[in-house]
Biopython code that builds the backbone (N, CA, C, O; Angstrom):
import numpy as np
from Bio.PDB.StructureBuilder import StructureBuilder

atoms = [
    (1, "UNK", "N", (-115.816, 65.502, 114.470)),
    (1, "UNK", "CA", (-114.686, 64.797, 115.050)),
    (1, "UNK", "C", (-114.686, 63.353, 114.552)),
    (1, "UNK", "O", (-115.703, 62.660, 114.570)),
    (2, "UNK", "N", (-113.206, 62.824, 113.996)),
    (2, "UNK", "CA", (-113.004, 61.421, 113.907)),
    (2, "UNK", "C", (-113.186, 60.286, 114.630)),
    (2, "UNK", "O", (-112.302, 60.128, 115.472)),
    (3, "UNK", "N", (-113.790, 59.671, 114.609)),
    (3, "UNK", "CA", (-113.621, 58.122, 115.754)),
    (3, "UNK", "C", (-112.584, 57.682, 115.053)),
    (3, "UNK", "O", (-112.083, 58.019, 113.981)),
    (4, "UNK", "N", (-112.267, 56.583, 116.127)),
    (4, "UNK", "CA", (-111.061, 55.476, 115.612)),
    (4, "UNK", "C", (-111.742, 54.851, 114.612)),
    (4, "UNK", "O", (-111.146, 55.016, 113.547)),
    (5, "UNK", "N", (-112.474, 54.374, 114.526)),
    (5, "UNK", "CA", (-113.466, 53.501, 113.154)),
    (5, "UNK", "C", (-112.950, 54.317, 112.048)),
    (5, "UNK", "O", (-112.078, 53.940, 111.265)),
    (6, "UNK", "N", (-113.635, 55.645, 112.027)),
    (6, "UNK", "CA", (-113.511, 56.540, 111.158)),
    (6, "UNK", "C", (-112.181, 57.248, 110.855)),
    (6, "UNK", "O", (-112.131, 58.021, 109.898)),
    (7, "UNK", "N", (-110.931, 56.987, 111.744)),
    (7, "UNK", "CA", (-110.317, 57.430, 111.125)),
    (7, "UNK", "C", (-109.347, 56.422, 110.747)),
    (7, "UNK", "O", (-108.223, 56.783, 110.399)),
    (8, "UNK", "N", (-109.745, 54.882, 110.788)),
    (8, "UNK", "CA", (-108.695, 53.616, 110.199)),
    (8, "UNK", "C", (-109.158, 54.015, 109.055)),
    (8, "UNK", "O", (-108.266, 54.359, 108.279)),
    (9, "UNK", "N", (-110.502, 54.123, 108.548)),
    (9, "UNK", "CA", (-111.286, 53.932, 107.334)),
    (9, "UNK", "C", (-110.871, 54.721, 106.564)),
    (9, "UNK", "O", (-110.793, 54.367, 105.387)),
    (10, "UNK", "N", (-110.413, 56.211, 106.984)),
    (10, "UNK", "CA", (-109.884, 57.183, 106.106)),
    (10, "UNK", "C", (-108.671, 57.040, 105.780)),
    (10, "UNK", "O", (-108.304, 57.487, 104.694)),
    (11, "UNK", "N", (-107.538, 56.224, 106.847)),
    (11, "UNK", "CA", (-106.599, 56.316, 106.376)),
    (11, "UNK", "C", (-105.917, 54.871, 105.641)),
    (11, "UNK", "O", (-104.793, 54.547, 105.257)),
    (12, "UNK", "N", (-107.410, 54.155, 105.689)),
    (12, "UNK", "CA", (-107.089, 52.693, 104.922)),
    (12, "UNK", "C", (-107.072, 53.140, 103.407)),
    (12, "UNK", "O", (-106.303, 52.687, 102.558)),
    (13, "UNK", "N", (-108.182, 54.242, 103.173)),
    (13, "UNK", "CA", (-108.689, 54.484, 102.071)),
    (13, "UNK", "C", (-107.385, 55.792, 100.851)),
    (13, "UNK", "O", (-107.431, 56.208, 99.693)),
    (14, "UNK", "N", (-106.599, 55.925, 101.821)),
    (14, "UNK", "CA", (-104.989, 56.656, 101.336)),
    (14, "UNK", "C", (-104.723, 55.505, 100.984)),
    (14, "UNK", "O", (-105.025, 55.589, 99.793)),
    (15, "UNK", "N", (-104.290, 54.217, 101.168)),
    (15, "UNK", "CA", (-103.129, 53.214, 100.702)),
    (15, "UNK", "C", (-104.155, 52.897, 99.197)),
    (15, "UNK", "O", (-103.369, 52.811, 98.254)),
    (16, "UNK", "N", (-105.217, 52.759, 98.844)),
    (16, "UNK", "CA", (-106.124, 52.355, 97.737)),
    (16, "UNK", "C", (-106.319, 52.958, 96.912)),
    (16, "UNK", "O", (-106.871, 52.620, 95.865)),
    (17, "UNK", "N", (-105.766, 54.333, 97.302)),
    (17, "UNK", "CA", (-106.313, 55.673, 95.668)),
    (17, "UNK", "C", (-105.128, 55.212, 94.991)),
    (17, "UNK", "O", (-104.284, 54.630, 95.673)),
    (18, "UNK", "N", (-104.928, 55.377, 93.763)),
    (18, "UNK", "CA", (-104.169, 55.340, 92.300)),
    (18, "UNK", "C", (-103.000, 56.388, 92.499)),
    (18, "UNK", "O", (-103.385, 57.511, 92.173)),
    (19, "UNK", "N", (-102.036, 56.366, 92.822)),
    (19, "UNK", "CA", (-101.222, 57.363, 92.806)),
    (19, "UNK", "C", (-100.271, 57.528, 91.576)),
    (19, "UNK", "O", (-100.053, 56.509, 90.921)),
    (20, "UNK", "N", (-99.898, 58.268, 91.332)),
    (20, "UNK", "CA", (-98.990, 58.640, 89.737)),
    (20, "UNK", "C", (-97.878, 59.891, 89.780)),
    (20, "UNK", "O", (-98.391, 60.892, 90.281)),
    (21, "UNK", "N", (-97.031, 60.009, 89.537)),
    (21, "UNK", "CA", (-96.103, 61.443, 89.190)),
    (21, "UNK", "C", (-95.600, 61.561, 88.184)),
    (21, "UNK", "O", (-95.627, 60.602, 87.411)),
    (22, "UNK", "N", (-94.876, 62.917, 87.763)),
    (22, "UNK", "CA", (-94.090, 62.611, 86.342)),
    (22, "UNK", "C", (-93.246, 64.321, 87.500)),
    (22, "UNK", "O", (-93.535, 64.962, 88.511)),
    (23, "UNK", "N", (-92.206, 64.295, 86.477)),
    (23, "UNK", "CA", (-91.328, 64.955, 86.260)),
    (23, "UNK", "C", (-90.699, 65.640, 85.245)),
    (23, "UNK", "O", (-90.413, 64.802, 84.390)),
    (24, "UNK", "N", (-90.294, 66.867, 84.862)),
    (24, "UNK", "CA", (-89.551, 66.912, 83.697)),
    (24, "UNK", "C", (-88.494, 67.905, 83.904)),
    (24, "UNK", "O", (-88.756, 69.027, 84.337)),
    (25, "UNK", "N", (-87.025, 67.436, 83.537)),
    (25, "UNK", "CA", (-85.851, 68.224, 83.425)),
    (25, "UNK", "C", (-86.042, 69.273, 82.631)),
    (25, "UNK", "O", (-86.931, 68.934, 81.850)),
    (26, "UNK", "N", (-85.662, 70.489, 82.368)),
    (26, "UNK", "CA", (-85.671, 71.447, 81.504)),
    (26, "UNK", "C", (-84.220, 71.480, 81.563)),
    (26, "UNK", "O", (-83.558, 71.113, 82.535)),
    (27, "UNK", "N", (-83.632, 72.067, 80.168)),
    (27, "UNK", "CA", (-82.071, 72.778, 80.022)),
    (27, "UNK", "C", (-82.610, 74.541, 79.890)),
    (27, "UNK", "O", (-83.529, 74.888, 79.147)),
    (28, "UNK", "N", (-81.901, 75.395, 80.682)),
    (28, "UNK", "CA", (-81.842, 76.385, 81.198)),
    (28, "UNK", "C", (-81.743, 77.233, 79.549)),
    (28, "UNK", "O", (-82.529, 78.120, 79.215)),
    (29, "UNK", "N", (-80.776, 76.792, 78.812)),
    (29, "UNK", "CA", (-80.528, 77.244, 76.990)),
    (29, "UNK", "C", (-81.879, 76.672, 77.010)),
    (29, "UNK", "O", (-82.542, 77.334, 77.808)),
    (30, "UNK", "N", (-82.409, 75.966, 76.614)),
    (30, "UNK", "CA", (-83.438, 74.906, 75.832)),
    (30, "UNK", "C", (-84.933, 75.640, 75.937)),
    (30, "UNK", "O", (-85.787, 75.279, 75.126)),
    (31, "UNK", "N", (-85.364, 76.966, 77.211)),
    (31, "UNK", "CA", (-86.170, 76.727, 77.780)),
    (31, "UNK", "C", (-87.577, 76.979, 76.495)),
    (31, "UNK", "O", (-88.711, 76.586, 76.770)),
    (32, "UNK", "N", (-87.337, 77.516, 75.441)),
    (32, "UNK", "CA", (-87.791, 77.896, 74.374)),
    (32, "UNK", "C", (-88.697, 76.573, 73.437)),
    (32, "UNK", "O", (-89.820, 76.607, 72.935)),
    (33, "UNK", "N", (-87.529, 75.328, 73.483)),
    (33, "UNK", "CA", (-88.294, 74.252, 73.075)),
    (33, "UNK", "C", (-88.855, 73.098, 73.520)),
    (33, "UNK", "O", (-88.268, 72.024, 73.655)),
    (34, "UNK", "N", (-90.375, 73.405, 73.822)),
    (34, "UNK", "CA", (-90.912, 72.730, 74.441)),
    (34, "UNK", "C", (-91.261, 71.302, 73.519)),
    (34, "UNK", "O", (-92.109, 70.535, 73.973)),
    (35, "UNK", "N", (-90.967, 71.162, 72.957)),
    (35, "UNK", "CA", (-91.231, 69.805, 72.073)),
    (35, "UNK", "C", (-90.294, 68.298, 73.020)),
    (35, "UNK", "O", (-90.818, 67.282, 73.477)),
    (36, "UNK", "N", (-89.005, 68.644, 73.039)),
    (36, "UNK", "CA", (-88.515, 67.611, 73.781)),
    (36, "UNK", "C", (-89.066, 67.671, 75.169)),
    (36, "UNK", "O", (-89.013, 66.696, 75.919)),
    (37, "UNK", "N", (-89.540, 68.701, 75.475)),
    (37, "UNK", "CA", (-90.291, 68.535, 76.996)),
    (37, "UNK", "C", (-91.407, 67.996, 77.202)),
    (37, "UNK", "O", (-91.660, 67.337, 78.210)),
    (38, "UNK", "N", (-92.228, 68.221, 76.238)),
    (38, "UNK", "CA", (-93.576, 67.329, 76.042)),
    (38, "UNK", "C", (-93.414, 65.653, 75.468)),
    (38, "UNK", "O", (-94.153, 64.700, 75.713)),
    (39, "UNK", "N", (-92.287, 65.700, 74.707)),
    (39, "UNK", "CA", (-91.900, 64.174, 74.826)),
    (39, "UNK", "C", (-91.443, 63.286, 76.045)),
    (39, "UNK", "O", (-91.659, 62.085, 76.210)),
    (40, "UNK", "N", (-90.842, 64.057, 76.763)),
    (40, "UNK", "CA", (-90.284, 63.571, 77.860)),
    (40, "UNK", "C", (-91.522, 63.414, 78.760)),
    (40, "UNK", "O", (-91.812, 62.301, 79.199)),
    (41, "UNK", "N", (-92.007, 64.129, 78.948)),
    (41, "UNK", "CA", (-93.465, 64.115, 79.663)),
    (41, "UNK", "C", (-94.266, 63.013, 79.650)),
    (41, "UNK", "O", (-94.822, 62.365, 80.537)),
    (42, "UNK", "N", (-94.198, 62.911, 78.135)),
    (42, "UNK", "CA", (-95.544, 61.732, 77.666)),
    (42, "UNK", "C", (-94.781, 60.679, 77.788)),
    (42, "UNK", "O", (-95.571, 59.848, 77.338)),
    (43, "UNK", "N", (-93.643, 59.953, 78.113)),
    (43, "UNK", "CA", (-93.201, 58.996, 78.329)),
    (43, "UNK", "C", (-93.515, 58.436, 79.906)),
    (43, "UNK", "O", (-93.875, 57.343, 80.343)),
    (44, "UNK", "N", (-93.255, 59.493, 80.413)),
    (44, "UNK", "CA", (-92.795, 59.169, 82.008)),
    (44, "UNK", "C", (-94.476, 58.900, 82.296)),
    (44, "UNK", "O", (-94.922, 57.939, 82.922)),
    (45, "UNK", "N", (-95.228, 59.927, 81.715)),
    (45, "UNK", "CA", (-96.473, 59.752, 82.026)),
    (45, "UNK", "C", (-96.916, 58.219, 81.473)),
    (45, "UNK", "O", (-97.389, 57.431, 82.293)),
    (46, "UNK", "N", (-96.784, 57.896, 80.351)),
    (46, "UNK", "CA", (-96.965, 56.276, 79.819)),
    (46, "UNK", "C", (-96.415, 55.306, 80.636)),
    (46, "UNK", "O", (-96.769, 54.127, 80.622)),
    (47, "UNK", "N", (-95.568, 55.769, 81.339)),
    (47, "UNK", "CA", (-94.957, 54.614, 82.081)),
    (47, "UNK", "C", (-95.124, 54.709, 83.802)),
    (47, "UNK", "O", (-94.455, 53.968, 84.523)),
    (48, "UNK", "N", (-95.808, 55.412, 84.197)),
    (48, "UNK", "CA", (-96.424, 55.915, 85.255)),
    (48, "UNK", "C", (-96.720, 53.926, 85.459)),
    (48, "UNK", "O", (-96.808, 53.003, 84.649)),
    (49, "UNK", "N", (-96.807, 54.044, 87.336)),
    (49, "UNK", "CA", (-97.263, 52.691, 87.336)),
    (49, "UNK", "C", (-98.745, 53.188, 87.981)),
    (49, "UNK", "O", (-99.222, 54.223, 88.446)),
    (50, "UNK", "N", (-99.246, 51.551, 87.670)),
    (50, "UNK", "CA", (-100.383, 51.726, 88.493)),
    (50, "UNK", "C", (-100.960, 50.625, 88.836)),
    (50, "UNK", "O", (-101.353, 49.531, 88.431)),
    (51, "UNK", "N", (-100.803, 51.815, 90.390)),
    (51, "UNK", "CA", (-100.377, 50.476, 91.575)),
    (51, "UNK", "C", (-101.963, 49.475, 92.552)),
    (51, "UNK", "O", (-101.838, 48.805, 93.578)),
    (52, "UNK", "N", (-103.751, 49.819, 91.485)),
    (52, "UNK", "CA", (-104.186, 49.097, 91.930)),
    (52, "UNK", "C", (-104.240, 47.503, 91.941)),
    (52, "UNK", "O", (-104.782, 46.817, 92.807)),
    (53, "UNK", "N", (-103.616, 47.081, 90.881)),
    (53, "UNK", "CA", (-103.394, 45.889, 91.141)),
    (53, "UNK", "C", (-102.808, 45.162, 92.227)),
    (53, "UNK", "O", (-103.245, 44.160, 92.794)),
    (54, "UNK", "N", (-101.770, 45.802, 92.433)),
    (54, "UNK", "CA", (-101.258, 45.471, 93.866)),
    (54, "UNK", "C", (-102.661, 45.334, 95.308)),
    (54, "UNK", "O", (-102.781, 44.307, 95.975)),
    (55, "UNK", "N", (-103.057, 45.887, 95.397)),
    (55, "UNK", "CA", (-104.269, 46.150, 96.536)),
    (55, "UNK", "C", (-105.156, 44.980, 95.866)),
    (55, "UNK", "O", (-106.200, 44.913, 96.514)),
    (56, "UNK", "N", (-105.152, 44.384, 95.208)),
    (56, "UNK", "CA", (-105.887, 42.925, 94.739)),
    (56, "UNK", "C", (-105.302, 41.582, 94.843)),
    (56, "UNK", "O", (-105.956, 40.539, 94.878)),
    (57, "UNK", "N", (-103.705, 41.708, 94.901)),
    (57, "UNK", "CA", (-103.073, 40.498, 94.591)),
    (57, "UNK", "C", (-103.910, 40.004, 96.216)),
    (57, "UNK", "O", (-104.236, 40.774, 97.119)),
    (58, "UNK", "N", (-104.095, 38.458, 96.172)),
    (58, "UNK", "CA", (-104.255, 37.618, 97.281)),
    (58, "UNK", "C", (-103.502, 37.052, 97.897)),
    (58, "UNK", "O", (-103.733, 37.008, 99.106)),
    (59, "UNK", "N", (-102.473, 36.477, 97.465)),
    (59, "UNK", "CA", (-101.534, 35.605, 98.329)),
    (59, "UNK", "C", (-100.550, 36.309, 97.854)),
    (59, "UNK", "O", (-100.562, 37.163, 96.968)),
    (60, "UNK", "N", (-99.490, 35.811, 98.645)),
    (60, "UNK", "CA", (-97.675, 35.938, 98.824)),
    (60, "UNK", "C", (-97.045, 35.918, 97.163)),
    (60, "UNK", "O", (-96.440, 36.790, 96.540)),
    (61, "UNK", "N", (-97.382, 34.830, 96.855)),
    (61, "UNK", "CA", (-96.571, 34.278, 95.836)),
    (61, "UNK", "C", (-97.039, 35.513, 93.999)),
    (61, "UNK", "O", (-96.262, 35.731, 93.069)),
    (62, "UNK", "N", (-98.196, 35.913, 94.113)),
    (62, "UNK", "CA", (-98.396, 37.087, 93.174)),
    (62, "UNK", "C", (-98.084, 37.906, 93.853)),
    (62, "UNK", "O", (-98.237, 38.944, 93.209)),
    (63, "UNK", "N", (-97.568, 38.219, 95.204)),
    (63, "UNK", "CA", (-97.367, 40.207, 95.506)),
    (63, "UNK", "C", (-95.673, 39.962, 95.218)),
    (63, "UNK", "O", (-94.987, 40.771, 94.594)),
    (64, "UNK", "N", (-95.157, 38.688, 95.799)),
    (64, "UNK", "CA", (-93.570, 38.597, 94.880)),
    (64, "UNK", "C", (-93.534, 38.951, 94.011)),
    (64, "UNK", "O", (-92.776, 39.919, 93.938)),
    (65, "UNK", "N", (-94.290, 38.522, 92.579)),
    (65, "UNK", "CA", (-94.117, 38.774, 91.394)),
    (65, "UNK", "C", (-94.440, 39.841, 90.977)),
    (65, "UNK", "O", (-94.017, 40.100, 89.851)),
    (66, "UNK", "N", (-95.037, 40.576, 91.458)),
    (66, "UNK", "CA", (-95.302, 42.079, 91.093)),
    (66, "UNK", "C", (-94.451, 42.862, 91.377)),
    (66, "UNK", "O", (-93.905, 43.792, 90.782)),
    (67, "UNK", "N", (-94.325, 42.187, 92.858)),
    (67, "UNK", "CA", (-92.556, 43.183, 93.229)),
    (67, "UNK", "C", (-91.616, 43.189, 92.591)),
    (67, "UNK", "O", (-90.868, 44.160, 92.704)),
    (68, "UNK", "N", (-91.265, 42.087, 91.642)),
    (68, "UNK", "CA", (-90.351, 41.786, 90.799)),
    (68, "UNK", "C", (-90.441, 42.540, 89.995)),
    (68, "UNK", "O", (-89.530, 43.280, 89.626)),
    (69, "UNK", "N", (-91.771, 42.501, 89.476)),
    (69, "UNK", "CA", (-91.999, 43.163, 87.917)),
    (69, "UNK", "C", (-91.798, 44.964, 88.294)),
    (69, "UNK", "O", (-91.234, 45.746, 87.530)),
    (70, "UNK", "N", (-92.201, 45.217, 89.185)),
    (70, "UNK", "CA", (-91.668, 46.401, 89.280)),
    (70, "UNK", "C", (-90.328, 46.663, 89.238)),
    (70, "UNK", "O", (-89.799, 47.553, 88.571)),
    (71, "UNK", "N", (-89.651, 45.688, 90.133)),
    (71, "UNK", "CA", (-88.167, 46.110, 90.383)),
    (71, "UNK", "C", (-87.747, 46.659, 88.852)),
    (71, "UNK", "O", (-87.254, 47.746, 88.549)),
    (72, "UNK", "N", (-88.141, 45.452, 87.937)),
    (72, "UNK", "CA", (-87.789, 45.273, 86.850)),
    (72, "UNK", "C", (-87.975, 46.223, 85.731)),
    (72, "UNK", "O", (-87.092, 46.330, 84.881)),
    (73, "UNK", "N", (-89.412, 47.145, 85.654)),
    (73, "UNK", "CA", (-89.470, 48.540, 84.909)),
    (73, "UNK", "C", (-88.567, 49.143, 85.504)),
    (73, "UNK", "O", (-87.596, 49.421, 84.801)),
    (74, "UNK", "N", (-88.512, 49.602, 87.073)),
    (74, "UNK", "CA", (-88.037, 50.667, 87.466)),
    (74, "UNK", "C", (-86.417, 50.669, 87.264)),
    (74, "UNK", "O", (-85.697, 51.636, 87.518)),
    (75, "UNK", "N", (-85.980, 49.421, 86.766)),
    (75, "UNK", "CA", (-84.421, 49.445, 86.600)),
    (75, "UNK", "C", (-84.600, 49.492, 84.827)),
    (75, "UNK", "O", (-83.637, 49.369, 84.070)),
    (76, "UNK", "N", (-85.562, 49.628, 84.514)),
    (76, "UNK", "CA", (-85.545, 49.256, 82.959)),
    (76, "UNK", "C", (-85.442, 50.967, 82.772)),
    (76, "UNK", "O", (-84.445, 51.554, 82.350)),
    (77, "UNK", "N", (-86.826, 51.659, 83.227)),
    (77, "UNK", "CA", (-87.090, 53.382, 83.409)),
    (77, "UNK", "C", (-85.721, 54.324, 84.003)),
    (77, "UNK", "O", (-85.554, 55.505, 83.698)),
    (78, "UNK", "N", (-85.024, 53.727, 84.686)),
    (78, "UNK", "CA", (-83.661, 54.092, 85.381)),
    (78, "UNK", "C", (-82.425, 54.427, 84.243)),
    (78, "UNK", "O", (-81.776, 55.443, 83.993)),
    (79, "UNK", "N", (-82.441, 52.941, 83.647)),
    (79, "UNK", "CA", (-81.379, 53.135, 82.372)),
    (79, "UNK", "C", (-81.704, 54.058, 81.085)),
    (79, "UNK", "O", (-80.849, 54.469, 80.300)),
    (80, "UNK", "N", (-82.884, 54.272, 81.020)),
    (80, "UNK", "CA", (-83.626, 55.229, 79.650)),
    (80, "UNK", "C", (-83.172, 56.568, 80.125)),
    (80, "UNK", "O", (-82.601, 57.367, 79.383)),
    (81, "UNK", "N", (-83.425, 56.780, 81.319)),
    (81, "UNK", "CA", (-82.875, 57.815, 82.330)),
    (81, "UNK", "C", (-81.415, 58.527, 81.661)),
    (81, "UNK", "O", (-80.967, 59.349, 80.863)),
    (82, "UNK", "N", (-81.137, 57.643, 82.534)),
    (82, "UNK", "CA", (-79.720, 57.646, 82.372)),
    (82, "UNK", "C", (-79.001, 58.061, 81.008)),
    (82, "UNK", "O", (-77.995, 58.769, 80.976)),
    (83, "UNK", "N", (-79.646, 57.528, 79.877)),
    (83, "UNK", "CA", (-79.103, 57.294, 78.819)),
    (83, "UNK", "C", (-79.645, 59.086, 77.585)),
    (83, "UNK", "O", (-79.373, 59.712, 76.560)),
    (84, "UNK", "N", (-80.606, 59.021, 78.891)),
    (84, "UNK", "CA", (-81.946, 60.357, 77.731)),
    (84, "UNK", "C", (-80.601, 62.115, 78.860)),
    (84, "UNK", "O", (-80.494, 63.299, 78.537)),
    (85, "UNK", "N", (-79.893, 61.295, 80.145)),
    (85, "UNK", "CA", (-79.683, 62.530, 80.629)),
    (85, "UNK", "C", (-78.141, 62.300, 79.883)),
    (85, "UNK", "O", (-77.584, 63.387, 79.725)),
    (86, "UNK", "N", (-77.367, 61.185, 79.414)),
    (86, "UNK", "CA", (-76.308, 61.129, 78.567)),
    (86, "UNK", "C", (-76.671, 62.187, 77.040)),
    (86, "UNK", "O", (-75.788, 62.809, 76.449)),
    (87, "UNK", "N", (-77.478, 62.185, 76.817)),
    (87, "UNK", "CA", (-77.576, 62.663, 75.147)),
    (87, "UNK", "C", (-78.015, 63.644, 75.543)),
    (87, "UNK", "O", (-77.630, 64.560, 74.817)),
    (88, "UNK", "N", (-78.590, 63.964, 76.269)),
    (88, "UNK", "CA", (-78.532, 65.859, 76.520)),
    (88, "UNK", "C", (-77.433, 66.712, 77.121)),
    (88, "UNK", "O", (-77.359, 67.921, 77.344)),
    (89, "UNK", "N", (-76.463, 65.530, 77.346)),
    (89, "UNK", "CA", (-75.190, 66.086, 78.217)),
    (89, "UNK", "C", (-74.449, 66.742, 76.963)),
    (89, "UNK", "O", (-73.963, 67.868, 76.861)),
    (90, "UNK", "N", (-74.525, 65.468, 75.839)),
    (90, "UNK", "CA", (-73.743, 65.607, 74.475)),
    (90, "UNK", "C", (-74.531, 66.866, 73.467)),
    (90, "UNK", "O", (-73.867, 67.542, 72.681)),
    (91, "UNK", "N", (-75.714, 67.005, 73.603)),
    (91, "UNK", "CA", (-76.154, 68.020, 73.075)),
    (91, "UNK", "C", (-75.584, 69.551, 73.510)),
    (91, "UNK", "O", (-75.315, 70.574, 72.881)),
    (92, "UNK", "N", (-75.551, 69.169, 74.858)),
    (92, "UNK", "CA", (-75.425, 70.655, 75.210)),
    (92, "UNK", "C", (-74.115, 70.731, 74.895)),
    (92, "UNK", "O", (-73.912, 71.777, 74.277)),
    (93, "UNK", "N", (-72.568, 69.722, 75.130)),
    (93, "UNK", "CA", (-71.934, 70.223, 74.926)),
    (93, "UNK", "C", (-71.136, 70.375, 73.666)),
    (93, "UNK", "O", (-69.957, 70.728, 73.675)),
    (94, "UNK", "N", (-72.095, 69.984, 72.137)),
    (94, "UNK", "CA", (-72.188, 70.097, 71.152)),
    (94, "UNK", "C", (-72.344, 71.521, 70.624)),
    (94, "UNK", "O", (-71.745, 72.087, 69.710)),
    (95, "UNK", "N", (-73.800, 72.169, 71.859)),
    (95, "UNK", "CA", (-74.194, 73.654, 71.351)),
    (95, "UNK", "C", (-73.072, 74.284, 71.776)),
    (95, "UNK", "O", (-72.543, 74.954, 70.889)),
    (96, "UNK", "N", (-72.432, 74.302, 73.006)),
    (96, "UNK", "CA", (-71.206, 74.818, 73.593)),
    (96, "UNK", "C", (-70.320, 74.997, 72.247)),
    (96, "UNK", "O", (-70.422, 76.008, 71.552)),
    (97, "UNK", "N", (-69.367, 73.840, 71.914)),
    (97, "UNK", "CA", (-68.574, 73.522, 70.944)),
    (97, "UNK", "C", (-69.355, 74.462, 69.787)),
    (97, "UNK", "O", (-68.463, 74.951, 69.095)),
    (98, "UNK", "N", (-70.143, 74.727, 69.501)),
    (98, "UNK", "CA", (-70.746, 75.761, 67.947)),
    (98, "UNK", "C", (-70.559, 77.293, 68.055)),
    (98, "UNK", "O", (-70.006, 78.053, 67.260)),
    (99, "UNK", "N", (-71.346, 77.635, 69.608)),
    (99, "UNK", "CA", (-70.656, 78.495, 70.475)),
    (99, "UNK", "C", (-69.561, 79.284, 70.207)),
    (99, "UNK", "O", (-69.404, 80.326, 69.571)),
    (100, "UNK", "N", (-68.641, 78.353, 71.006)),
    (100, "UNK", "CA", (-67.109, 78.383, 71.078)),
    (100, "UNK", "C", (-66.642, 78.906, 69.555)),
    (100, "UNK", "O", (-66.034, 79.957, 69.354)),
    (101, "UNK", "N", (-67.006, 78.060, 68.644)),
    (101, "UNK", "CA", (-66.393, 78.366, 66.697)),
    (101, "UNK", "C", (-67.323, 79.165, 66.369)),
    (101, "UNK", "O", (-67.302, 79.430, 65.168)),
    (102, "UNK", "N", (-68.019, 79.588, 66.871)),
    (102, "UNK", "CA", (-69.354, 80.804, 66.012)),
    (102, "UNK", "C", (-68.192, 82.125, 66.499)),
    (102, "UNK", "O", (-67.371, 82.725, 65.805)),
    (103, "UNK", "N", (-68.548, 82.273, 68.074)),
    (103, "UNK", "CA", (-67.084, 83.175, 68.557)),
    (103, "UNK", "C", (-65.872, 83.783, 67.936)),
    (103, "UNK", "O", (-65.459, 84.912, 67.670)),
    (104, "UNK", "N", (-65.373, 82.196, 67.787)),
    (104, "UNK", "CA", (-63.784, 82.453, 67.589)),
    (104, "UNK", "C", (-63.877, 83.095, 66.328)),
    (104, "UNK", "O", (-62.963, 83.909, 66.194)),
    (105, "UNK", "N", (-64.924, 83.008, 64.996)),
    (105, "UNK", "CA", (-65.244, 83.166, 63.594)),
    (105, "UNK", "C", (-66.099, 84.883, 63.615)),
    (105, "UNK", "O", (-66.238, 85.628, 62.644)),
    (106, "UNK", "N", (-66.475, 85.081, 64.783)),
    (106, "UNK", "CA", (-66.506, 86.220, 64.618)),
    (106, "UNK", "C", (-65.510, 87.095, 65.299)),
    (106, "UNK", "O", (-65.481, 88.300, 65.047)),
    (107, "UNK", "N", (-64.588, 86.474, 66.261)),
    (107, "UNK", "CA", (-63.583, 87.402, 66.526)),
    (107, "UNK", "C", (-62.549, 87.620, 65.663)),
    (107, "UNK", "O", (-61.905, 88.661, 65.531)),
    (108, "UNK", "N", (-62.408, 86.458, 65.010)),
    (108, "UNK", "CA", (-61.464, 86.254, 63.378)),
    (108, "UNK", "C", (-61.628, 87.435, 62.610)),
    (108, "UNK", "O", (-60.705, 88.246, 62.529)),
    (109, "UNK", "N", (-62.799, 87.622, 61.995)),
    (109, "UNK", "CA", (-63.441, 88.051, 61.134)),
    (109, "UNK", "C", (-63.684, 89.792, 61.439)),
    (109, "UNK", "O", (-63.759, 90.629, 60.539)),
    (110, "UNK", "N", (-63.758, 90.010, 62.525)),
    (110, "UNK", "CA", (-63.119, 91.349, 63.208)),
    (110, "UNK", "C", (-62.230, 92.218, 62.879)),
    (110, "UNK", "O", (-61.964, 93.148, 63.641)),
]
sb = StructureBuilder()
sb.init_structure("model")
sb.init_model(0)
sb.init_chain("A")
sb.init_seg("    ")
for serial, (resi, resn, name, xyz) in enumerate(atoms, 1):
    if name == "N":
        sb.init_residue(resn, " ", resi, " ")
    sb.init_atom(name, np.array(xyz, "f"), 0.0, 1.0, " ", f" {name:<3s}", serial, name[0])
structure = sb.get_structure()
């Protein structure tokens, strides 16, 4: 059984571990090439934060600036986002569009 001692200590010791995630979109067509998936991977993973520094800053005026600097990847990581889920929008509806004229060229050709 926990004491109160023992269980601040355990749950002081959650805010101090290193935490990290990644994510990765797959396209449902795509599921075959894993190459852009492992790129995507190794990015998010490179850019993973890590947040012991924070649990060191001492005063006010460095935990501001860290907060900042985060704000500041995470709106930086947001727009790459954004921009990596734009060019897969155009891909896919590029493969669509080939699709569509592969089709029509074999119903032609019929």
């Amino acid at each position: 059984m926990l004491t109160g001692v023992d269980m601040a200590t355990q749950h002081a010791d959650i805010f101090h571990k290193e935490s990290t995630f990644s994510f990765v979109v797959d396209d449902v067509d795509a599921r075959n090439d894993q190459d852009d998936s492992q790129v995507l991977h190794k990015l998010i993973n490179d850019a993973a934060l890590d947040l012991r520094p924070c649990s060191q800053c001492k005063d006010k005026e460095q935990s501001d600036a860290r907060i900042q600097q985060i704000k500041v990847e995470a709106e930086s990581r947001k727009i790459a986002f954004a921009r990596l889920l734009e060019e897969h929008a155009q891909v896919i509806r590029r493969l669509k569009h080939l699709e569509e004229d592969g089709a029509a060229l074999n119903t032609s050709q019929a």
